[in-house]
DSSP file (Angstrom, degrees, kcal/mol; ACC not computed):
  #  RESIDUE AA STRUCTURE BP1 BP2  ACC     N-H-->O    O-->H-N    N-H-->O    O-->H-N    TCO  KAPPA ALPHA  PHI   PSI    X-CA   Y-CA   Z-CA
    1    1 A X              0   0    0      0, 0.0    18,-0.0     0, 0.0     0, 0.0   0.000 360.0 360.0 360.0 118.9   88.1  121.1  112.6
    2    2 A X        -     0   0    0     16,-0.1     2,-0.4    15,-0.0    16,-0.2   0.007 360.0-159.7 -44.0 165.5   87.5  122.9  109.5
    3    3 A X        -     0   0    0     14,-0.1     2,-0.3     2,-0.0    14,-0.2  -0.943  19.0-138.6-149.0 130.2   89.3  126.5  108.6
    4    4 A X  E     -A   16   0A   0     12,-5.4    12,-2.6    -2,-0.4     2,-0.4  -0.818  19.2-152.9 -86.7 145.3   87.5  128.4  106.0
    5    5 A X  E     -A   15   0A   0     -2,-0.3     2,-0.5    10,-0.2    10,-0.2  -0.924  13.5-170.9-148.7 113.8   89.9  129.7  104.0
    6    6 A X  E     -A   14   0A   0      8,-3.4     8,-3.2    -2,-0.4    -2,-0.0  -0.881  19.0-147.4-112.3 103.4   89.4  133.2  101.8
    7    7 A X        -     0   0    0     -2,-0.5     2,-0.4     6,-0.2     6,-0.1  -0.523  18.0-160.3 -76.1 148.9   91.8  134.5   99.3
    8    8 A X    >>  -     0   0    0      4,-0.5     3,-2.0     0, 0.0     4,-1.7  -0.895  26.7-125.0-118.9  98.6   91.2  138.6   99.7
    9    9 A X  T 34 S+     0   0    0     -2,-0.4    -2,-0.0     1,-0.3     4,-0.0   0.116  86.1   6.8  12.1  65.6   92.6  139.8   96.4
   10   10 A X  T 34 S+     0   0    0     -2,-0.1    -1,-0.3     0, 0.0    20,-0.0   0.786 135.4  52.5  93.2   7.1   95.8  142.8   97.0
   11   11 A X  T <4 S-     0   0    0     -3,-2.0    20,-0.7    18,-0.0    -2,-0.2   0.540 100.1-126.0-134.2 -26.0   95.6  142.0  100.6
   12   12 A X  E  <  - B   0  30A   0     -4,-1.7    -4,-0.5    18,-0.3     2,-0.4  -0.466  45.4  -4.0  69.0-142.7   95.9  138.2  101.5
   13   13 A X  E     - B   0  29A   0     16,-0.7    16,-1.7    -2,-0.2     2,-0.4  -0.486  33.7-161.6-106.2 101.7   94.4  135.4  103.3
   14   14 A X  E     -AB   6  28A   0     -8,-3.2    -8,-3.4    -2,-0.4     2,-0.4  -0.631  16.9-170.0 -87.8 120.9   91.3  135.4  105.5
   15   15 A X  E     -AB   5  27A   0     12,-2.8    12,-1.8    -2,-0.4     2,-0.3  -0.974  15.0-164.3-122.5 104.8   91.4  131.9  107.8
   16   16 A X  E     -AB   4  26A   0    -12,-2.6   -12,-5.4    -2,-0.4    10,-0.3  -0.938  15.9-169.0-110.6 137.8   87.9  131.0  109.9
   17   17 A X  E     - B   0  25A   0      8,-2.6     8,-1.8    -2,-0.3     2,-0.4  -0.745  17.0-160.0 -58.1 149.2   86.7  129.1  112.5
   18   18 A X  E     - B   0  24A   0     -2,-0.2     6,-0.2     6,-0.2   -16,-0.1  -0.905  29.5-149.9-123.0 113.7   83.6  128.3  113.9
   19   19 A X    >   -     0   0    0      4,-3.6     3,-5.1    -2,-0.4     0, 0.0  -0.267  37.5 -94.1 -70.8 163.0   84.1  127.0  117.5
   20   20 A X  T 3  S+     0   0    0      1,-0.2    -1,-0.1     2,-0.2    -2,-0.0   0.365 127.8  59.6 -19.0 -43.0   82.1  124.5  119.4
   21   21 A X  T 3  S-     0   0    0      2,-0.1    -1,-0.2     0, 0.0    -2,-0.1   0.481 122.7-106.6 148.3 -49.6   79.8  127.9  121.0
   22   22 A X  S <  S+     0   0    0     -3,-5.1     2,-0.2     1,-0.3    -2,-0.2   0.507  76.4 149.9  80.5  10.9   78.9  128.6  117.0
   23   23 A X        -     0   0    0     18,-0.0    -4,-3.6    17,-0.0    -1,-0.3  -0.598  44.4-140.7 -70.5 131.8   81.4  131.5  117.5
   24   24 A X  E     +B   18   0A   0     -6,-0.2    17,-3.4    -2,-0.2     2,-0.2  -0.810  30.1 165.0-111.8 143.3   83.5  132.7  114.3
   25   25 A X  E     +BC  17  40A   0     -8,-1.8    -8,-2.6    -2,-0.2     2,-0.2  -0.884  14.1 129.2-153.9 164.4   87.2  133.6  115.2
   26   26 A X  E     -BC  16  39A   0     13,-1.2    13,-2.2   -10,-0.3     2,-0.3  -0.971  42.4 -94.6 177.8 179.8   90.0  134.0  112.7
   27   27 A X  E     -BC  15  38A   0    -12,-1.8   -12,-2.8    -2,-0.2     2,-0.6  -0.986   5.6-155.6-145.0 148.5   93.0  135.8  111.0
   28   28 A X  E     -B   14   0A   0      9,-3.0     2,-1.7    -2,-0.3     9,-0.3  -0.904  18.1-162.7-108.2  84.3   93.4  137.9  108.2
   29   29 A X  E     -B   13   0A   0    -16,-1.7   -16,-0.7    -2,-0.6     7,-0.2  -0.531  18.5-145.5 -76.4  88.0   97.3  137.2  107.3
   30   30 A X  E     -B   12   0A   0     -2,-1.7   -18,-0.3     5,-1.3     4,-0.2  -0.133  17.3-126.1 -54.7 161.1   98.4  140.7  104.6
   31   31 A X  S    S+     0   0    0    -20,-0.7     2,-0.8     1,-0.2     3,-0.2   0.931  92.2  55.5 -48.4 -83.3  100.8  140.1  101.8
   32   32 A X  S    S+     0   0    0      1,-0.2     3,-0.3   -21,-0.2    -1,-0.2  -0.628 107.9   6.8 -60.5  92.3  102.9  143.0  103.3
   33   33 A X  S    S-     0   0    0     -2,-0.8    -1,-0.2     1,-0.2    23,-0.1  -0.217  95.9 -97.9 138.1 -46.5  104.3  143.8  106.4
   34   34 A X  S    S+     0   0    0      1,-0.2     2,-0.2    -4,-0.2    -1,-0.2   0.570  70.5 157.9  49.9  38.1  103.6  140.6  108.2
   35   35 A X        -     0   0    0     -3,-0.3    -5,-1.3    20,-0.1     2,-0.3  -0.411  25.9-165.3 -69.0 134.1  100.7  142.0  109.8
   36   36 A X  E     - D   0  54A   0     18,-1.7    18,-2.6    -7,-0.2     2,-0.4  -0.874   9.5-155.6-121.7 149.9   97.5  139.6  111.3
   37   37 A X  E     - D   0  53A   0     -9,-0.3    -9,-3.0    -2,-0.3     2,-0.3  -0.974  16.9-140.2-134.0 127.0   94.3  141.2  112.1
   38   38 A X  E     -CD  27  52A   0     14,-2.1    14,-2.6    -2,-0.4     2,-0.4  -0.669  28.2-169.0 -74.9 146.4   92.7  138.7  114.8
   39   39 A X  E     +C   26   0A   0    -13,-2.2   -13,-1.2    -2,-0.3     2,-0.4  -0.999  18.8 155.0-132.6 134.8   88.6  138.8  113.5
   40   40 A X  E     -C   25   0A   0     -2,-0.4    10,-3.1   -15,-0.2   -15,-0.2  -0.998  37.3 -95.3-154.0 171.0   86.1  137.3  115.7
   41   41 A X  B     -E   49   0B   0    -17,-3.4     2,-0.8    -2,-0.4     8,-0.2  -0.426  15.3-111.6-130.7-159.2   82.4  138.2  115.8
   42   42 A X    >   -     0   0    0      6,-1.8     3,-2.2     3,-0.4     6,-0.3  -0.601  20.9-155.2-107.0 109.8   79.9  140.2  117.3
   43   43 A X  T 3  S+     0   0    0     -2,-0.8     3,-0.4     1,-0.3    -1,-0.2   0.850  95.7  53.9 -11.7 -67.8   77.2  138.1  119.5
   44   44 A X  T 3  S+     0   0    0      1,-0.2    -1,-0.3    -3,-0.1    -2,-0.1   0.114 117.6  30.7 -84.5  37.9   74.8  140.6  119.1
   45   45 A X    X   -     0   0    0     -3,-2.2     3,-1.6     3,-0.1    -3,-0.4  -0.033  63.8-158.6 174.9  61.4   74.9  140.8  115.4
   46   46 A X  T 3  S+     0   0    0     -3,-0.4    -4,-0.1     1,-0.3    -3,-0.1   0.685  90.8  53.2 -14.7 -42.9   75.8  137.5  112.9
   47   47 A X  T 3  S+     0   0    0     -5,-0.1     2,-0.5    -6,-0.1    -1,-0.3   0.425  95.3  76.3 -98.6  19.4   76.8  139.5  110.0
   48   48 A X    <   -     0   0    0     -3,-1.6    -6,-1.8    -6,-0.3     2,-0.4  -0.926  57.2-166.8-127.2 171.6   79.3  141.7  111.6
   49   49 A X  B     -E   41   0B   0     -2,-0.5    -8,-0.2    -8,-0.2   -24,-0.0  -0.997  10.5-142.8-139.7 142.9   82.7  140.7  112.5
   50   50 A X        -     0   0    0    -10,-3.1     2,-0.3    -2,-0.4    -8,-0.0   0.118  19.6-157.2 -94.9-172.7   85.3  142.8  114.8
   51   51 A X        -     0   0    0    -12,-0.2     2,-0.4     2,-0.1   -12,-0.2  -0.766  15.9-164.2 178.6 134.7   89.0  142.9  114.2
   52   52 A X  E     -D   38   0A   0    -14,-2.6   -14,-2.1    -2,-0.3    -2,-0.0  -0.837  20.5-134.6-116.8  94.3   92.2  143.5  115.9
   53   53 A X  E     -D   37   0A   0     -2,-0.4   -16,-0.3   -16,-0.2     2,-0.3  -0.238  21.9-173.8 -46.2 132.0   95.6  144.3  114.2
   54   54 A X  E     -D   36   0A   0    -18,-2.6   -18,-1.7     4,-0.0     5,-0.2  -0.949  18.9-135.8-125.4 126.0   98.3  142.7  115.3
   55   55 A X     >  -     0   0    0     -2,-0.3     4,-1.6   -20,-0.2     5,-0.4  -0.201  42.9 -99.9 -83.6 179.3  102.1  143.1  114.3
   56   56 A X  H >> S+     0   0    0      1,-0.3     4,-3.1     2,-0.2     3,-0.7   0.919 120.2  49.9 -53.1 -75.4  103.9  140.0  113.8
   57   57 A X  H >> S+     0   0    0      1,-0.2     4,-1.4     2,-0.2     3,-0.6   0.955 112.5  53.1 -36.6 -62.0  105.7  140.0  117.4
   58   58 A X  H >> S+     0   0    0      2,-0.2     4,-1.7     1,-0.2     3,-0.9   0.893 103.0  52.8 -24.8 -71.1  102.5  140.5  118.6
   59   59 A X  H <X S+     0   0    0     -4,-1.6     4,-1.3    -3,-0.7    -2,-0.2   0.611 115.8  42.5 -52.7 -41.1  101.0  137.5  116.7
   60   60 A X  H <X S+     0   0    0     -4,-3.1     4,-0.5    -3,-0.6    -1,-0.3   0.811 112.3  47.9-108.3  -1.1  103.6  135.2  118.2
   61   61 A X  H <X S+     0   0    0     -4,-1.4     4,-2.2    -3,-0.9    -2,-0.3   0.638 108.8  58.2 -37.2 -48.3  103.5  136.4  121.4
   62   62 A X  H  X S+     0   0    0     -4,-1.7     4,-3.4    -5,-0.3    -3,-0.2   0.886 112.2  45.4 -60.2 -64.4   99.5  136.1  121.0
   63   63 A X  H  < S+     0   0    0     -4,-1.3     5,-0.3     2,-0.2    -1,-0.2   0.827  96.6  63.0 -65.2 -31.6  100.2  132.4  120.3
   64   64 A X  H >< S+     0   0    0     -4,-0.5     3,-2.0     3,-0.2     4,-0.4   0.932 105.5  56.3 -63.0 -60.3  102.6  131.4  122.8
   65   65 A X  H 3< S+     0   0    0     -4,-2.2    -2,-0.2     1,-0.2    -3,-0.1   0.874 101.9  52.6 -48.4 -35.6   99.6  132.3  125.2
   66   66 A X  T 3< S-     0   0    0     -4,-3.4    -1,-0.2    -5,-0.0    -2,-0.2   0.532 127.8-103.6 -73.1  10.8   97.5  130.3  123.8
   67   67 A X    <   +     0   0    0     -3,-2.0    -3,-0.2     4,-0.0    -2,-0.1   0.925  47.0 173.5  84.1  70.2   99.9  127.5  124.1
   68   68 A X  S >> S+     0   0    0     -4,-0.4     3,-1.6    -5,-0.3     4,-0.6   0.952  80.2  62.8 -59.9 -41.5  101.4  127.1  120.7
   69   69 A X  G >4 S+     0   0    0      1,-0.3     3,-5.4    -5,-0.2     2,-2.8   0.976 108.1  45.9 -49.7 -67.4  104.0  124.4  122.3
   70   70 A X  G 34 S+     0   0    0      1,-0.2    -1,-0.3     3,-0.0    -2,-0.2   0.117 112.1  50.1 -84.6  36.3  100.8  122.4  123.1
   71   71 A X  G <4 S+     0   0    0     -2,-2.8     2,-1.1    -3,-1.6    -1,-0.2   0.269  87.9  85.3-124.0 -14.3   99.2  122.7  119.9
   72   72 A X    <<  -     0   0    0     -3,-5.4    -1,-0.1    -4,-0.6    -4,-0.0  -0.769  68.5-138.3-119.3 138.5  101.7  121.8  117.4
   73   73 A X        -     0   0    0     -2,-1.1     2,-0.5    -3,-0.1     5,-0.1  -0.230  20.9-145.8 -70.2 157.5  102.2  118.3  116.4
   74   74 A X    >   -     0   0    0      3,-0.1     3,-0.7     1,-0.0    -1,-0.0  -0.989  43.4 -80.2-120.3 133.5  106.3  117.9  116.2
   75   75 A X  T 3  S+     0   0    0     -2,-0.5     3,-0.1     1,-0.2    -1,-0.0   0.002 120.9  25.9 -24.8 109.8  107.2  115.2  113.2
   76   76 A X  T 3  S+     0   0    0      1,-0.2     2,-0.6     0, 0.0    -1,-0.2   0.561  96.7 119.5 100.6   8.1  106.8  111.6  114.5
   77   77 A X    <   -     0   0    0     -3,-0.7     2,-1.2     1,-0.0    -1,-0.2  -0.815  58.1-138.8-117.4 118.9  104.3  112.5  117.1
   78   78 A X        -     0   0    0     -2,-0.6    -3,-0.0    -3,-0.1    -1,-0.0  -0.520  25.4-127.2 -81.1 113.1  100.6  111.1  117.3
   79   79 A X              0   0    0     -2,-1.2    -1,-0.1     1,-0.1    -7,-0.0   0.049 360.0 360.0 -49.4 144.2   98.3  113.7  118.1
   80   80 A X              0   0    0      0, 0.0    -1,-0.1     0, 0.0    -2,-0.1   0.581 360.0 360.0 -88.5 360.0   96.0  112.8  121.1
């Protein structure tokens, strides 16, 4: 899967997907704070995109539901 990956100048790193659907989802990682804004975008309207802050505990809390365990290859392991 690709990740578009967008340096934002004084704030830091914008990382997109485009799922299966054609749906854009993504995170905005800042420099500072260790703050994520989730971005995903608006159905009715291609050029806009939504955004949720999330603080760091959040973010990995946020990831553990989506099943981080069963996402991340562990060293020595062949991905299915």
């Amino acid at each position: 899967m690709h990740v578009e990956r967008t340096e934002l100048p004084g704030i830091g790193l914008r990382q997109v997907i485009t799922t299966a659907d054609g749906r854009q989802v993504g995170v905005v990682t800042h420099l500072a704070g260790g703050r994520r804004d989730l971005l995903y975008d608006d159905p009715g309207d291609p050029d806009r995109m939504w955004s949720l802050a999330l603080t760091r505990a959040e973010a990995l809390t946020l990831a553990g539901l989506l099943g981080l365990p069963d996402v991340v290859d562990l060293p020595g392991e062949v991905a299915s």
